[in-house]
Each structure stands twice: as C-alpha cells, then as structure tokens.
N, C-alpha and C positions, 0 to 999 in steps of 0.2 A: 473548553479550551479557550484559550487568549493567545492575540497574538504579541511577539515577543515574550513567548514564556524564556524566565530565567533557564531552567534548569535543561543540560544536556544529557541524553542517555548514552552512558558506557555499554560496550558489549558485558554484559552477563548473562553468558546459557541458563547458568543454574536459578535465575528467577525470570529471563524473558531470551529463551532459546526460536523465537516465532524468524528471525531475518535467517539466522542459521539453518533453520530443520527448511524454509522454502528453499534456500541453496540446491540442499538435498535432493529435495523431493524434485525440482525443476531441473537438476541435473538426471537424474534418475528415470526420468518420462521424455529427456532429449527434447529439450524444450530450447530450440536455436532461431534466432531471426525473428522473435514475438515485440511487440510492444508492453509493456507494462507500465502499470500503475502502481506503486509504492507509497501508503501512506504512513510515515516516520521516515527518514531515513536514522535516524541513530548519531551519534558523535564517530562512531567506527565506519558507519557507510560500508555493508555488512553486501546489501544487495546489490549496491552497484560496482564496487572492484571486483566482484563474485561473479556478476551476469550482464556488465558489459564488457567487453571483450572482443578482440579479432576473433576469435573459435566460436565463438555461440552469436556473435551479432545481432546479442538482444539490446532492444532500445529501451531505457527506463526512464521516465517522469515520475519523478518524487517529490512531496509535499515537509517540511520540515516549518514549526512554526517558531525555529528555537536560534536567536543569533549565532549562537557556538556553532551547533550543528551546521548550519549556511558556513559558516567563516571556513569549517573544515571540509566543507564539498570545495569552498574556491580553494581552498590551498591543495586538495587533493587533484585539480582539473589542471589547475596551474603547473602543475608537476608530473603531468598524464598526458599528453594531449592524445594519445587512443583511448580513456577512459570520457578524456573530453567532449567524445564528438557522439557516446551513445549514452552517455548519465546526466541526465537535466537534474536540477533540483528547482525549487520554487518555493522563494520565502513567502508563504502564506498561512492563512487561518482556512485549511481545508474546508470549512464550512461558508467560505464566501465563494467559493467555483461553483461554475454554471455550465449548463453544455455548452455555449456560444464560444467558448474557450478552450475547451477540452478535445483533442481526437480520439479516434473509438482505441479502444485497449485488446489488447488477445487474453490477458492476465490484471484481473485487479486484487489486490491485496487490501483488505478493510482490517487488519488485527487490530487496531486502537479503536475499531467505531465502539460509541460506548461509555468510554473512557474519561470520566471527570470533565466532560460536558457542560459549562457555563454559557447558556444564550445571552452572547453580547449583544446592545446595541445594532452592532451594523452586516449580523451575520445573516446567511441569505436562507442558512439551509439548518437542520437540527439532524438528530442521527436517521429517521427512518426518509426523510427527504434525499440526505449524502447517500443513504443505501441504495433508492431510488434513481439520481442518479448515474451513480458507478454502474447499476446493473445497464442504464441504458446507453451506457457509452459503454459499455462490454459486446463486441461481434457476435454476434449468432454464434454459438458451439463455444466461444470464449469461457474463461472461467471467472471464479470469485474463489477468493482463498481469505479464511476467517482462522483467528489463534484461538481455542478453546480454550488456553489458559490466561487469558486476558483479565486485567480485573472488570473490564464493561460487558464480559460476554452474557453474565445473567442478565443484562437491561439489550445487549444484542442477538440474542437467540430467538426469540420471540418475531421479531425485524421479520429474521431470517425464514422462521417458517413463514409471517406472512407473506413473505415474497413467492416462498418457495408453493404455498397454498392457492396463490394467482395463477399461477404457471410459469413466471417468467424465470425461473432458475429451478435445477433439479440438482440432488447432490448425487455427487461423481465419484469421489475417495476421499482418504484419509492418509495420511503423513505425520505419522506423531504427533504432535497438537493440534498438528493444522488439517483444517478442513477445506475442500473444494466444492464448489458447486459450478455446474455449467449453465451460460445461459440459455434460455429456449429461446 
C-alpha cells in the first residue's frame, strides 16, 4: 500500500460485501458503546453512518489511505455533527501506526491485511507486524474480525493461525465472510 493511493472504493456487495455483512453481524450480537478499529473506510463510509450513532454509541477510528475517501469522511462529518463526534477517520498508511498512538479497541477489523502490500521506504510495520499490533491494542475478550473473501487472505491466513497458535487470539464465529477471533 501507498500512501495517497489514487483510487477510491465504491460500495459493491457483490465483489466486497465485508463493511456491510460487519453491520450485520455487530448488530446481530448487540454490539452498543464499543470502540472500534476499521481499516478501509470506503468512499460510502459503510461502517461509520451504520455504527456511530446516538442508539448504538459505538466509537470508530478508521484508517483510509485514499484522498477521495478522507474528502468524503469531511464532507460526511461536516453535514453530521452526531456522526461527528463518534467517526474519526485518519489519513494514513496504516502501516506507519505504532501503539504510542493508538487506544486499546473492543473490535478490530483487519479485511484488507494482505492486500497488494508494497514495503515503502518509510513504513514502520509489514502485514504480520500490523497483525501483531492490532491484536495488542485489542482488550482482553476483544475481537479481530477478518474478510475470507479478501484478495490478501491467502498471504493472511497463515498470520492468523500463527497468532492463533501463540495463544494470543482463539476463533469465536463466523458471519458470512467474515471471521472473528477473540483476544486471549
């Protein structure tokens, strides 16, 4: 990944249904007042009009490496101010955050780890590093939610068992493509 990539992503279920089926699935488990960690938000910004909200008063920090994407969180916040005050976004190269920056999550979302992966110059972390990571800014009992339809999940699944083979995460359920794991 780069940052300032040109290209924004459109909602389309029928080839990357992962922001929609979490909606689901975290409405579905009553999932109210969490913090969360989102990485993509999308050009639709799919998870944050969905689950920040007065009724669910979940907080979400999002990662977007993409200037559309950023331009359409501010013009979405600017025109929201309840959506304002629980959807962060953060124009960055996910792959430069460190814990010294980050607060702990109840919910992390990894569906792009993986994903057309170029180690720039000035990045701090590589995919099993950001896994590493997210899991330890995830709370005790917290989760990790992974897209099994992802195109980086074959170079991400292997991550995941190693993590899962340390102990520090156990898998939980399943949600249509998407996968949970909790942390230990």
């Amino acid at each position: 990944m780069r940052l300032a990539v040109d290209d924004a992503w459109v909602l389309d279920t029928d080839n990357c249904p992962c922001d929609v089926e979490l909606v689901e699935a975290l409405d579905l488990m009553v999932i109210r007042g969490k913090t969360l960690f989102h990485f993509g938000t999308g050009l639709h910004h799919v998870v944050g009009r969905s689950l920040c909200n007065p009724s669910s008063r979940n907080m979400v920090l999002a990662v977007t490496a993409t200037p559309k994407e950023y331009v359409a969180y501010m013009d979405l916040v600017s025109a929201d101010a309840e959506t304002a005050k629980l959807y962060k976004v953060i124009f960055c190269d996910i792959y430069t955050l460190s814990s010294n920056i980050l607060p702990r999550f109840d919910l992390v979302t990894l569906f792009h780890l993986g994903e057309e992966y170029e180690e720039p110059a000035y990045a701090c972390l590589d995919d099993a590093s950001l896994l590493a990571l997210m899991i330890g800014q995830t709370v005790p009992n917290g989760r990790l939610a992974f897209y099994s339809g992802s195109t980086g999940f074959k170079e991400t699944w292997p991550l995941i068992e190693q993590a899962e083979s340390r102990g520090t995460i156990r898998r939980a359920e399943e949600y249509k493509h998407l996968i949970f794991y909790t942390r230990v």
